[in-house]
PDB file of N, CA, C, O and CB in Angstrom:
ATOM      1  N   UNK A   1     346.847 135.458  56.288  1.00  0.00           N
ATOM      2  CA  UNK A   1     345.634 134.688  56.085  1.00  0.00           C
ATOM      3  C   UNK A   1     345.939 133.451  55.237  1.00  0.00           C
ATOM      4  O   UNK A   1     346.870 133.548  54.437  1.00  0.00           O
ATOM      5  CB  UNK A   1     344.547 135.555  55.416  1.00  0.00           C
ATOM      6  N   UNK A   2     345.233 132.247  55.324  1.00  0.00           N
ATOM      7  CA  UNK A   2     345.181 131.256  55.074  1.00  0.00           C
ATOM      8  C   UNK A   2     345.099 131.580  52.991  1.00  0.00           C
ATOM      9  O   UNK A   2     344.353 132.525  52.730  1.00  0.00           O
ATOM     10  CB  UNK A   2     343.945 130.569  56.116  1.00  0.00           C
ATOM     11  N   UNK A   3     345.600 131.069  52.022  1.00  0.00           N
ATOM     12  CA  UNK A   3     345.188 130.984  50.313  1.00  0.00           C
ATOM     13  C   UNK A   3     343.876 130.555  50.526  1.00  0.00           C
ATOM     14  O   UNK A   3     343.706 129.529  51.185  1.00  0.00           O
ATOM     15  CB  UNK A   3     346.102 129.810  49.190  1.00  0.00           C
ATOM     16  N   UNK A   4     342.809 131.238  50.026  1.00  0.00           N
ATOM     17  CA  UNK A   4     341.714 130.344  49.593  1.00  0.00           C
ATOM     18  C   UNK A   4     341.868 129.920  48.141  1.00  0.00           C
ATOM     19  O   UNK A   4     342.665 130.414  47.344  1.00  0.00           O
ATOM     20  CB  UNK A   4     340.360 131.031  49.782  1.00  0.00           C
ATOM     21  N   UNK A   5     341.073 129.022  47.921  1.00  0.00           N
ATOM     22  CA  UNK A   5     341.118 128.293  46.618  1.00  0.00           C
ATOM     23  C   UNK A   5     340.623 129.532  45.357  1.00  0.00           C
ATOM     24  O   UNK A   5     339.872 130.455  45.673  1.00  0.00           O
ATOM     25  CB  UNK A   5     339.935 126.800  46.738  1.00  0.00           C
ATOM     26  N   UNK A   6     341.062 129.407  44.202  1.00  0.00           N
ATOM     27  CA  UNK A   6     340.454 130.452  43.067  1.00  0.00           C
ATOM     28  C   UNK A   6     338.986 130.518  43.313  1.00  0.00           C
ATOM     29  O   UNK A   6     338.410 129.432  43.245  1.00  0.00           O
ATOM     30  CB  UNK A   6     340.708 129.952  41.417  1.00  0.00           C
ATOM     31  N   UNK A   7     337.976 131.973  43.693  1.00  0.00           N
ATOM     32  CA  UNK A   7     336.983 132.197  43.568  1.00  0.00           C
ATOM     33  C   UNK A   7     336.510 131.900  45.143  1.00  0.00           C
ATOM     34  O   UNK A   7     335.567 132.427  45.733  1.00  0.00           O
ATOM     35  CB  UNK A   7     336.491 131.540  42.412  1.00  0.00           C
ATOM     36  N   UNK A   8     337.302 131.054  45.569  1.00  0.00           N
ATOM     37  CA  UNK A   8     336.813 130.951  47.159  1.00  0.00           C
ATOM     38  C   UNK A   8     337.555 132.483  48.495  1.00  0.00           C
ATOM     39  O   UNK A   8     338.420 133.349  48.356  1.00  0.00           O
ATOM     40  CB  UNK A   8     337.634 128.995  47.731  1.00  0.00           C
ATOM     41  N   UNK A   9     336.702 132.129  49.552  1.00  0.00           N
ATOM     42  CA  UNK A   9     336.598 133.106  50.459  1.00  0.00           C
ATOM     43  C   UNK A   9     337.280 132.558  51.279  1.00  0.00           C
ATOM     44  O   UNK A   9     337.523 131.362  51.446  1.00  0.00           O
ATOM     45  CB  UNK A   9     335.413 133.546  50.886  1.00  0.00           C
ATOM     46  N   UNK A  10     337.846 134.114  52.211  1.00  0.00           N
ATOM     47  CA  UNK A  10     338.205 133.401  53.522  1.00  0.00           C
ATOM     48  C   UNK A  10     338.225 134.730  54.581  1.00  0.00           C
ATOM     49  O   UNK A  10     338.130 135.936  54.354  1.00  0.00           O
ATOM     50  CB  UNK A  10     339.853 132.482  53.408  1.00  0.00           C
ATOM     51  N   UNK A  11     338.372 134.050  55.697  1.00  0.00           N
ATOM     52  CA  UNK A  11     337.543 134.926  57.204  1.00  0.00           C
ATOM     53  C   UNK A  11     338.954 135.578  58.013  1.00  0.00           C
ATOM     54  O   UNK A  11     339.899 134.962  58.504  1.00  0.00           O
ATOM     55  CB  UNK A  11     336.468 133.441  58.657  1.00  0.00           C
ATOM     56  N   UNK A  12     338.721 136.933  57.951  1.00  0.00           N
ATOM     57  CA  UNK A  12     340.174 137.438  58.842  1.00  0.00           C
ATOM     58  C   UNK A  12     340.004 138.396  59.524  1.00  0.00           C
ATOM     59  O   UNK A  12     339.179 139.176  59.048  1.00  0.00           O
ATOM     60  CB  UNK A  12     341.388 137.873  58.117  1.00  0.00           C
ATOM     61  N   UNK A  13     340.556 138.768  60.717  1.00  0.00           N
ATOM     62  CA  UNK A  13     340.811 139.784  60.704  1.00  0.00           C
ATOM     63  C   UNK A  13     341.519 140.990  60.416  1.00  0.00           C
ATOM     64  O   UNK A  13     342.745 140.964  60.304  1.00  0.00           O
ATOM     65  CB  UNK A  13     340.734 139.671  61.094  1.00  0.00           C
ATOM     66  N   UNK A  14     340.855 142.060  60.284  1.00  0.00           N
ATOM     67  CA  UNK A  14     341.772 143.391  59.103  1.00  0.00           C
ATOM     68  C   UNK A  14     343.039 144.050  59.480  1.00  0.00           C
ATOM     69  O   UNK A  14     343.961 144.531  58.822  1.00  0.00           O
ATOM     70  CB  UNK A  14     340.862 144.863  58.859  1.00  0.00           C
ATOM     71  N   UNK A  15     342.698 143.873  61.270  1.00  0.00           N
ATOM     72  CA  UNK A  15     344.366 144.249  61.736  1.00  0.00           C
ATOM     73  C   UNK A  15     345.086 145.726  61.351  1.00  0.00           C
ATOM     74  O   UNK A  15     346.158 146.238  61.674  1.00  0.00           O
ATOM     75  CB  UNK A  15     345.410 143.096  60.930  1.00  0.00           C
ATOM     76  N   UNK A  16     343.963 146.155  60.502  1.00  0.00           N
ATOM     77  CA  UNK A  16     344.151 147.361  60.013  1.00  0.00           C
ATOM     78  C   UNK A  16     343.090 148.772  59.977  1.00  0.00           C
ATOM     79  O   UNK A  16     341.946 148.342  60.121  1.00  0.00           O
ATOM     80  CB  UNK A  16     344.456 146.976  58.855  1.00  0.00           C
ATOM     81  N   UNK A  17     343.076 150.027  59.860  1.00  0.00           N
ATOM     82  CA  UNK A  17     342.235 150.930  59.634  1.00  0.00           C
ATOM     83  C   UNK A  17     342.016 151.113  57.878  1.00  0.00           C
ATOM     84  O   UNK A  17     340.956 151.458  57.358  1.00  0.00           O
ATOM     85  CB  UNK A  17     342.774 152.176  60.431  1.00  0.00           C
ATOM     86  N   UNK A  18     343.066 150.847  57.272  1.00  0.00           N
ATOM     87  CA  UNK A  18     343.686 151.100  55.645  1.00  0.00           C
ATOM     88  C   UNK A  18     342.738 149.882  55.040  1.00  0.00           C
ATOM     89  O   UNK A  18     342.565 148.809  55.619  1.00  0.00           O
ATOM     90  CB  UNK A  18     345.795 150.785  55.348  1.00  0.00           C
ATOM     91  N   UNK A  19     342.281 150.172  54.036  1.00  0.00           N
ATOM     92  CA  UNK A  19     341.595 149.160  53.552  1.00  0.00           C
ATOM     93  C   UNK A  19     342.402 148.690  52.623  1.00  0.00           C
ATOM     94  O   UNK A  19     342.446 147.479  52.407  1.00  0.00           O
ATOM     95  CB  UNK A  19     340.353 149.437  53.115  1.00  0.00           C
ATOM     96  N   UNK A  20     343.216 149.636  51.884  1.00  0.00           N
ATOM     97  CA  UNK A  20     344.256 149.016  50.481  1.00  0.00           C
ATOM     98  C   UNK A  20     345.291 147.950  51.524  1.00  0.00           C
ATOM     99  O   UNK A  20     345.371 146.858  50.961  1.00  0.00           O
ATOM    100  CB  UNK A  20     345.534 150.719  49.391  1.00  0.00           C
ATOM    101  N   UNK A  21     345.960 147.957  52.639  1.00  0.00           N
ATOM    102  CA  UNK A  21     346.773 147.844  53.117  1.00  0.00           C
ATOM    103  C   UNK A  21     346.815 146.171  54.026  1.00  0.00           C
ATOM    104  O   UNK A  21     347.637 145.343  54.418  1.00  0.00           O
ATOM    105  CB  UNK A  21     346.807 149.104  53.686  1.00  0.00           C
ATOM    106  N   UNK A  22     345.348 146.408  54.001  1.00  0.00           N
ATOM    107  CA  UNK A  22     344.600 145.126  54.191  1.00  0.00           C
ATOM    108  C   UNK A  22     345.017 143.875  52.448  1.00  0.00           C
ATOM    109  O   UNK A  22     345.485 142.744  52.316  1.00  0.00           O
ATOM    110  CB  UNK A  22     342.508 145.789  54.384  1.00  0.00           C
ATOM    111  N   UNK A  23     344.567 144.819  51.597  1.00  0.00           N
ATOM    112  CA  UNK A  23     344.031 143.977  50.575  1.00  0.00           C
ATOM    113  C   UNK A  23     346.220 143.977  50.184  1.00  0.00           C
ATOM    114  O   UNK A  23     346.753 142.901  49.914  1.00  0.00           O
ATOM    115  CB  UNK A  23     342.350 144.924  49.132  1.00  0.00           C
ATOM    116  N   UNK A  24     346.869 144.971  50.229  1.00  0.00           N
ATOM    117  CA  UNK A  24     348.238 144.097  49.766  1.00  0.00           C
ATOM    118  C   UNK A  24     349.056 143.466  50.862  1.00  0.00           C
ATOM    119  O   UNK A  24     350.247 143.172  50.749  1.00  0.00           O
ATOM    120  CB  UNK A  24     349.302 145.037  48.997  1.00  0.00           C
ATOM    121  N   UNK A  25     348.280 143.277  51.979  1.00  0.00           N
ATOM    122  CA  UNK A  25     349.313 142.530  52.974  1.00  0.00           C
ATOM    123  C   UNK A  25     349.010 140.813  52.710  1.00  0.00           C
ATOM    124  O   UNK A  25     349.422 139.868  53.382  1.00  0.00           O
ATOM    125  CB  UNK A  25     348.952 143.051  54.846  1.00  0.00           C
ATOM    126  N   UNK A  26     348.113 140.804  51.443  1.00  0.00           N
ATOM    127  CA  UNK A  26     347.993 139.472  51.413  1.00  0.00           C
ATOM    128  C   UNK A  26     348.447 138.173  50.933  1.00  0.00           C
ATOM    129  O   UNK A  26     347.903 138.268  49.833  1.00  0.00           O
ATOM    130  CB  UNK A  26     347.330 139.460  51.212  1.00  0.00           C
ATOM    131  N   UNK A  27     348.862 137.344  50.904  1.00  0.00           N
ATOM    132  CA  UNK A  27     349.916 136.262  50.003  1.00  0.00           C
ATOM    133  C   UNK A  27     348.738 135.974  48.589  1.00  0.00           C
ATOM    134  O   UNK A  27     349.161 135.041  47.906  1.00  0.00           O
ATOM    135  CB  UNK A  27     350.412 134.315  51.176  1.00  0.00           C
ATOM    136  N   UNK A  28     347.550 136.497  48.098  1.00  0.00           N
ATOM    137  CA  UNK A  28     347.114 136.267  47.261  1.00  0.00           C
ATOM    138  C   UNK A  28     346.242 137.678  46.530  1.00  0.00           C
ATOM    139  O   UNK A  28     345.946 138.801  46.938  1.00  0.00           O
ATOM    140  CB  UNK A  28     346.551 135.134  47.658  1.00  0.00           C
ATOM    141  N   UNK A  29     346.104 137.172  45.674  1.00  0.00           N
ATOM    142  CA  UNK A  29     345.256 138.609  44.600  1.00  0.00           C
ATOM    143  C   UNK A  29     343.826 138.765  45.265  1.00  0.00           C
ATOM    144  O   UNK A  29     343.197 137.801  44.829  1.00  0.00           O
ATOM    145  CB  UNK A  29     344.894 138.116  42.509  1.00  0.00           C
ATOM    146  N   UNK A  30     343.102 139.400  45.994  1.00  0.00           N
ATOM    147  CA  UNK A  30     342.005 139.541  46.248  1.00  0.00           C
ATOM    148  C   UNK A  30     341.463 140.494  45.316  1.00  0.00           C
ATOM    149  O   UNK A  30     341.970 141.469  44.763  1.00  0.00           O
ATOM    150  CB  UNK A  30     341.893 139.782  47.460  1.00  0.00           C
ATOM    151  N   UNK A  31     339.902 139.803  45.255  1.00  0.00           N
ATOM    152  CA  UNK A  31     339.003 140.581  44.346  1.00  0.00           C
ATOM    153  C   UNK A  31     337.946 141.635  44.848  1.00  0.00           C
ATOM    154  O   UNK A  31     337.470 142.634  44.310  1.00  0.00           O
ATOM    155  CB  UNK A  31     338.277 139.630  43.632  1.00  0.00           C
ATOM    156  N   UNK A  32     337.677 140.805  46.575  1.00  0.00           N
ATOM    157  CA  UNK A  32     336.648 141.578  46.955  1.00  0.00           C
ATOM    158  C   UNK A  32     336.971 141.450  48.441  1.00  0.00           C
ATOM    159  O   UNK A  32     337.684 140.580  48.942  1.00  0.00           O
ATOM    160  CB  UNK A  32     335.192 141.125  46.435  1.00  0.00           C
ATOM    161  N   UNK A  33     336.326 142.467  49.089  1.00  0.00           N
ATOM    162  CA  UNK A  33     336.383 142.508  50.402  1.00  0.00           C
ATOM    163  C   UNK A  33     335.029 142.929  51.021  1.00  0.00           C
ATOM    164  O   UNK A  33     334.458 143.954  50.647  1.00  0.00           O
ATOM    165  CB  UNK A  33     337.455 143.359  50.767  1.00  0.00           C
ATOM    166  N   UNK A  34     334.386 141.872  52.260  1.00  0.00           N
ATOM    167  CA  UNK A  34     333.105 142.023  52.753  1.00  0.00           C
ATOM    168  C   UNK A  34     333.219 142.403  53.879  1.00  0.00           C
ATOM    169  O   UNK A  34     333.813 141.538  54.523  1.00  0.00           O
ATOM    170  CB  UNK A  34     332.325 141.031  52.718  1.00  0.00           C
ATOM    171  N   UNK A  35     332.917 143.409  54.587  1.00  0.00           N
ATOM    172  CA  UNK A  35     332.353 143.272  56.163  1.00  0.00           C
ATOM    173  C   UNK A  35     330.832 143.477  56.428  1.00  0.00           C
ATOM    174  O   UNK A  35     330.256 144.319  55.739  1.00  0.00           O
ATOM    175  CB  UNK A  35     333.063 144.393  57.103  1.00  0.00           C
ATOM    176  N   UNK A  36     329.998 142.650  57.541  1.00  0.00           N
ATOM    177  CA  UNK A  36     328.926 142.548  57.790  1.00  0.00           C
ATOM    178  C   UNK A  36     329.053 144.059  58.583  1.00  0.00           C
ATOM    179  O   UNK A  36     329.967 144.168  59.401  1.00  0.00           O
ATOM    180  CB  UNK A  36     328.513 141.160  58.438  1.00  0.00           C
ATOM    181  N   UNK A  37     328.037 145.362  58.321  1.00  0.00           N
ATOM    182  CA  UNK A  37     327.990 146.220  59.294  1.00  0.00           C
ATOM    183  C   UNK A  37     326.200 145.514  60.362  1.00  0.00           C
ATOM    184  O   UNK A  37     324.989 145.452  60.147  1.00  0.00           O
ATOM    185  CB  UNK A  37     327.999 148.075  58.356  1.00  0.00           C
ATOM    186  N   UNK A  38     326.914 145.250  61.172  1.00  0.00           N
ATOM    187  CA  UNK A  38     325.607 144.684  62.595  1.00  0.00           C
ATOM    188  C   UNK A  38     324.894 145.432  62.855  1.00  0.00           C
ATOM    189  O   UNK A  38     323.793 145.095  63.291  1.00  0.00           O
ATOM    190  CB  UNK A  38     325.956 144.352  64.068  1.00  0.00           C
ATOM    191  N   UNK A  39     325.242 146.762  62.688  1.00  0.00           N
ATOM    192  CA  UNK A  39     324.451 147.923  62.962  1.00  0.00           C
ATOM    193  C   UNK A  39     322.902 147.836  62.369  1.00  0.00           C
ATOM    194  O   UNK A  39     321.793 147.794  62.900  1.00  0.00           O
ATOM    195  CB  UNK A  39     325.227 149.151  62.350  1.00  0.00           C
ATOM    196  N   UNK A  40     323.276 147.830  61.312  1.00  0.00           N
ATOM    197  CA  UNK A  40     322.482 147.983  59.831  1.00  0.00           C
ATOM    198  C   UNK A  40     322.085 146.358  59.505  1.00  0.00           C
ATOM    199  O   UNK A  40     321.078 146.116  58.839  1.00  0.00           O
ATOM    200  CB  UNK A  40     323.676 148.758  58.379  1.00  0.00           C
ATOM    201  N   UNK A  41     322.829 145.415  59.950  1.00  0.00           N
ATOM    202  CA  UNK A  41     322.613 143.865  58.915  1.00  0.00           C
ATOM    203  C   UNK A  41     322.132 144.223  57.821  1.00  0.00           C
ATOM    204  O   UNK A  41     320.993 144.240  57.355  1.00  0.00           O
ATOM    205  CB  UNK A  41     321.547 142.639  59.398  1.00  0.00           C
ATOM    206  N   UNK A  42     323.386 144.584  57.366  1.00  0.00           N
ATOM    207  CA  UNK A  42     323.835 144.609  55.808  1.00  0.00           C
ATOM    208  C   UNK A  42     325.472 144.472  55.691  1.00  0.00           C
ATOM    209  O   UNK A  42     326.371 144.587  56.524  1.00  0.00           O
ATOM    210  CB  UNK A  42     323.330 146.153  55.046  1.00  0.00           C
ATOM    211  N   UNK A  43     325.454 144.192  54.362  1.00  0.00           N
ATOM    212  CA  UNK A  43     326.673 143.453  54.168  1.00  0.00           C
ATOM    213  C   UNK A  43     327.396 145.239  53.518  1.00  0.00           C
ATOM    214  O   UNK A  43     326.575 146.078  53.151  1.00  0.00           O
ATOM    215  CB  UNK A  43     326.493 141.688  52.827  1.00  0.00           C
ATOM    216  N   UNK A  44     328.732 145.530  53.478  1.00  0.00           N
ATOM    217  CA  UNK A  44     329.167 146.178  52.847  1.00  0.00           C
ATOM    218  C   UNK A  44     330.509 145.678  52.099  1.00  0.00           C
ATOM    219  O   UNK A  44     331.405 145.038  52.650  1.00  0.00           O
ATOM    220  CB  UNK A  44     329.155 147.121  53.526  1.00  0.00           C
ATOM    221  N   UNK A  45     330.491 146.040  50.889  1.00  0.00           N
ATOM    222  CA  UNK A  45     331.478 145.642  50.028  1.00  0.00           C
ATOM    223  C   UNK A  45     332.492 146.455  49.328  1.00  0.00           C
ATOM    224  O   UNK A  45     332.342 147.677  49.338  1.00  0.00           O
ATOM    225  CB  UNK A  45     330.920 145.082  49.215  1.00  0.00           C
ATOM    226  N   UNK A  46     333.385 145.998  48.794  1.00  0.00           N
ATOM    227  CA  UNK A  46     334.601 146.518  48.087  1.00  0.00           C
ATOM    228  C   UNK A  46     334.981 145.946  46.995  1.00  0.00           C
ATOM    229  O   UNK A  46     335.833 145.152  47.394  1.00  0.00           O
ATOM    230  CB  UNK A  46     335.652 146.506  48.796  1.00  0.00           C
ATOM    231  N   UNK A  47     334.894 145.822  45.756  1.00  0.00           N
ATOM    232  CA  UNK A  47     335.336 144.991  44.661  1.00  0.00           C
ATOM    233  C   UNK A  47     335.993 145.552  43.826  1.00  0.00           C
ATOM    234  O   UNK A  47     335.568 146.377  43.016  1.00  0.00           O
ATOM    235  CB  UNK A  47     334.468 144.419  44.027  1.00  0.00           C
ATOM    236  N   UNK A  48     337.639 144.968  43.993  1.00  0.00           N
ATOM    237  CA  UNK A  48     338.976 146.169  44.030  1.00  0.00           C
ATOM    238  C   UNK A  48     338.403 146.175  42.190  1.00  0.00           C
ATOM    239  O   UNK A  48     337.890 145.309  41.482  1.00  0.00           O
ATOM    240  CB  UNK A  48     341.333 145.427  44.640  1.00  0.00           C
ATOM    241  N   UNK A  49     338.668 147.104  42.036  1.00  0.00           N
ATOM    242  CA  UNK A  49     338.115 147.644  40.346  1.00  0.00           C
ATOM    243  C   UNK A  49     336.987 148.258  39.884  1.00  0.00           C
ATOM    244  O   UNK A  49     336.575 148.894  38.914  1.00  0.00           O
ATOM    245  CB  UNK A  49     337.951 146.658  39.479  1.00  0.00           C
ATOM    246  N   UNK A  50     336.672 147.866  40.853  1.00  0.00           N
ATOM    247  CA  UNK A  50     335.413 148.725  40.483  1.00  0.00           C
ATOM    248  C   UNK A  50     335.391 149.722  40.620  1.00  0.00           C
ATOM    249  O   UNK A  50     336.369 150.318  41.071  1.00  0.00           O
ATOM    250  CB  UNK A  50     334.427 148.568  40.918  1.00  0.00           C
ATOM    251  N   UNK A  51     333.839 150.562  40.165  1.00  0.00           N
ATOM    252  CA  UNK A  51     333.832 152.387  40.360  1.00  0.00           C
ATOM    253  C   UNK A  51     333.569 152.509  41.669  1.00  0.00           C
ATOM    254  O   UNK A  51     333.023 151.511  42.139  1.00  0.00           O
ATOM    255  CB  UNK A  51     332.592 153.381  39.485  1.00  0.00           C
ATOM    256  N   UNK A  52     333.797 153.516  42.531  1.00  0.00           N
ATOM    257  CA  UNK A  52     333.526 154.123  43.544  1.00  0.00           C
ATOM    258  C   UNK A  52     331.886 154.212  44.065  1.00  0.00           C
ATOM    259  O   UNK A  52     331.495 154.579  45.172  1.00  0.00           O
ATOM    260  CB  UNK A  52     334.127 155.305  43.271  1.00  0.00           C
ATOM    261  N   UNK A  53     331.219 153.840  43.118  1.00  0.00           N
ATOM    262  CA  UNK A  53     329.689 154.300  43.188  1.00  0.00           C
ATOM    263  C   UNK A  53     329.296 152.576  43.554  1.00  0.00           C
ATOM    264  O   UNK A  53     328.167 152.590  44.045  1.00  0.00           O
ATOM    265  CB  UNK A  53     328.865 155.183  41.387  1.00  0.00           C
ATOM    266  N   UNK A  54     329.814 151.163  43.487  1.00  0.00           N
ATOM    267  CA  UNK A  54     329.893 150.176  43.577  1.00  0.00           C
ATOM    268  C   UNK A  54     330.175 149.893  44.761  1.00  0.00           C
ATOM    269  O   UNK A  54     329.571 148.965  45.297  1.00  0.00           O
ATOM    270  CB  UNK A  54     330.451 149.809  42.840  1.00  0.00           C
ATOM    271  N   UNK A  55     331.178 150.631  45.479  1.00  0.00           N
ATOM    272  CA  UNK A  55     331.631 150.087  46.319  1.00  0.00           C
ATOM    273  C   UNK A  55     330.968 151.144  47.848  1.00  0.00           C
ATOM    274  O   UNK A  55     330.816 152.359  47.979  1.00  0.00           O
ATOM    275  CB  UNK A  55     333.248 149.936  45.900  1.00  0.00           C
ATOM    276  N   UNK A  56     330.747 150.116  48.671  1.00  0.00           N
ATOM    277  CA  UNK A  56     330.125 150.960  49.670  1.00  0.00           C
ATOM    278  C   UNK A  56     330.801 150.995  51.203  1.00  0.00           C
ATOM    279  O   UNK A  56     330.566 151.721  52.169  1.00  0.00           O
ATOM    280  CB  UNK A  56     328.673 150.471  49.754  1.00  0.00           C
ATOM    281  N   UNK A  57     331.869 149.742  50.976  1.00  0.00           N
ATOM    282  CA  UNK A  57     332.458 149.647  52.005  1.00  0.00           C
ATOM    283  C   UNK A  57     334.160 150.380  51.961  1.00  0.00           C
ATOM    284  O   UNK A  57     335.201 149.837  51.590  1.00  0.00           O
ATOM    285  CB  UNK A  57     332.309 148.162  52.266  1.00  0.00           C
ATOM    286  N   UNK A  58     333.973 151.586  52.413  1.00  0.00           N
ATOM    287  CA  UNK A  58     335.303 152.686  52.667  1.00  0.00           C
ATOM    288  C   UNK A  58     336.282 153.193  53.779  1.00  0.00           C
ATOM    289  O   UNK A  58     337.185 154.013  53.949  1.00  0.00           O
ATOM    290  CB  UNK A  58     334.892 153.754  52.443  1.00  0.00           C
ATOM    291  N   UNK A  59     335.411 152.006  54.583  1.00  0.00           N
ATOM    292  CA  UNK A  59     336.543 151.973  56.144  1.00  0.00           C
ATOM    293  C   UNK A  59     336.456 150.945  57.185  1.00  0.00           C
ATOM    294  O   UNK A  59     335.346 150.455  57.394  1.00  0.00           O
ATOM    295  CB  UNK A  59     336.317 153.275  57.147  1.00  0.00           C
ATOM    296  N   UNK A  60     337.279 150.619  57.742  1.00  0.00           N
ATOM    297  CA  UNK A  60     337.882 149.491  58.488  1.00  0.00           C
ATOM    298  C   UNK A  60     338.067 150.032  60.284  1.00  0.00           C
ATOM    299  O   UNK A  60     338.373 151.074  60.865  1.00  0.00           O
ATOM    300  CB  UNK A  60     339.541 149.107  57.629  1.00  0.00           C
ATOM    301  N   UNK A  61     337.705 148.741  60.635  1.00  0.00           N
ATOM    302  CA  UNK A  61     338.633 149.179  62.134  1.00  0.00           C
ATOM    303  C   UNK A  61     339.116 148.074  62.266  1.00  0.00           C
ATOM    304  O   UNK A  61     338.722 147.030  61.746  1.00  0.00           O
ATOM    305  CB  UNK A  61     337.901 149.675  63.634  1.00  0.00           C
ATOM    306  N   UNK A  62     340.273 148.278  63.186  1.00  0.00           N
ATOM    307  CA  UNK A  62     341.482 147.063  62.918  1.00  0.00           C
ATOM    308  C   UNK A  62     340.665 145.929  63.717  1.00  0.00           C
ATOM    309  O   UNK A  62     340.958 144.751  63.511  1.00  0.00           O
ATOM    310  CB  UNK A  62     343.353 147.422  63.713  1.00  0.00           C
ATOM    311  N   UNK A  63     339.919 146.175  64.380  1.00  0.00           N
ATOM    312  CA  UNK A  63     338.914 144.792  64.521  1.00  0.00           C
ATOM    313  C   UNK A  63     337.600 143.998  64.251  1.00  0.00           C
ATOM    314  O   UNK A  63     337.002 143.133  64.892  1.00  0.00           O
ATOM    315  CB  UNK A  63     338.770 144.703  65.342  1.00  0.00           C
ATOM    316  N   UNK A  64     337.410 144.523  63.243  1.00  0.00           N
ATOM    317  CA  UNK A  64     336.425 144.414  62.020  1.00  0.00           C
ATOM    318  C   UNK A  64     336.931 142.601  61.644  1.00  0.00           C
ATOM    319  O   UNK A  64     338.123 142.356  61.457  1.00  0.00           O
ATOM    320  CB  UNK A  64     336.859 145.910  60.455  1.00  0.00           C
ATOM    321  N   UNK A  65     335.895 141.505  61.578  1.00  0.00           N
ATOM    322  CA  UNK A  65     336.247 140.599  60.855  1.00  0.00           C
ATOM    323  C   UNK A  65     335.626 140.620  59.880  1.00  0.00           C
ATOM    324  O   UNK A  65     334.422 140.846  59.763  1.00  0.00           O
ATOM    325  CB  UNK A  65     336.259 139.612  61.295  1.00  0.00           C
ATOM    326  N   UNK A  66     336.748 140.276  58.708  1.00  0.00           N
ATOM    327  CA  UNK A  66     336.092 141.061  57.087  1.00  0.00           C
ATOM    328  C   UNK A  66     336.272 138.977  55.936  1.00  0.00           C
ATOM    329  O   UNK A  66     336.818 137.896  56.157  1.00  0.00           O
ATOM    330  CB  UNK A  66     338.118 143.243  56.075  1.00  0.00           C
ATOM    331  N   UNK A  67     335.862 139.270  55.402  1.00  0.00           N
ATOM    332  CA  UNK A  67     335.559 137.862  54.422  1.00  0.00           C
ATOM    333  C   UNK A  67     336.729 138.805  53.385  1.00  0.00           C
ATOM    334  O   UNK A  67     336.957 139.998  53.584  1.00  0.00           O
ATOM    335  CB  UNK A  67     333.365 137.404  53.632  1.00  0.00           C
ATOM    336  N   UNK A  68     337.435 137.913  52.177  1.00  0.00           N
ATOM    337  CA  UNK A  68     338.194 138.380  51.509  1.00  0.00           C
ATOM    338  C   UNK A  68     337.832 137.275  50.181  1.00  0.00           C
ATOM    339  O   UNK A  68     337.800 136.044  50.169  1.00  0.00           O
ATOM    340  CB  UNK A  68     339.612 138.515  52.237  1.00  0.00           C
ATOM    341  N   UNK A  69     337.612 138.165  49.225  1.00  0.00           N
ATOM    342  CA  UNK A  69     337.392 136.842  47.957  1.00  0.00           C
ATOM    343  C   UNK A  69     338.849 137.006  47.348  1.00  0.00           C
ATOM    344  O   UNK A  69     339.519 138.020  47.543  1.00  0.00           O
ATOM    345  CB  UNK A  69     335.890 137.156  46.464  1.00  0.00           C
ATOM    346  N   UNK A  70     339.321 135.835  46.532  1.00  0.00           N
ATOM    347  CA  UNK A  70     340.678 135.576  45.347  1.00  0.00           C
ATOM    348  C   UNK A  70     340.116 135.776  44.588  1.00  0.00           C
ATOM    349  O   UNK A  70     340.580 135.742  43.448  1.00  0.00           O
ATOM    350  CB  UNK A  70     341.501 134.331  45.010  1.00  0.00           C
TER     351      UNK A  70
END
């Protein structure tokens, strides 16, 4: 994936089922990870540090296009 700028986003696909595997295949530190579920239109999230009770987004399909924050 493309560096986004500090605090900026960027659009990928996950290429993956692994969500950690996603977040270290990356050339930069990501903070957060979004996918829109369409189902629902709602957003689900991941914000690496956080508690488990925060985070609502816990699985991937390798063709999921997911937003990635630095």
């Amino acid at each position: 994936a493309a560096t986004p700028p500090p605090g900026g986003i960027v659009m990928v696909v996950a290429g993956t089922t692994e969500l950690q595997a996603l977040i270290s295949a990356q050339n930069f530190t990501v903070t957060a990870v979004y996918r829109l579920d369409v189902a629902k239109q709602a957003w689900q999230t991941y914000v690496v540090g956080a508690p488990a009770a925060v985070n609502n987004l816990t699985a991937l399909k390798a063709n999921d296009i997911v937003l990635l924050r630095r």
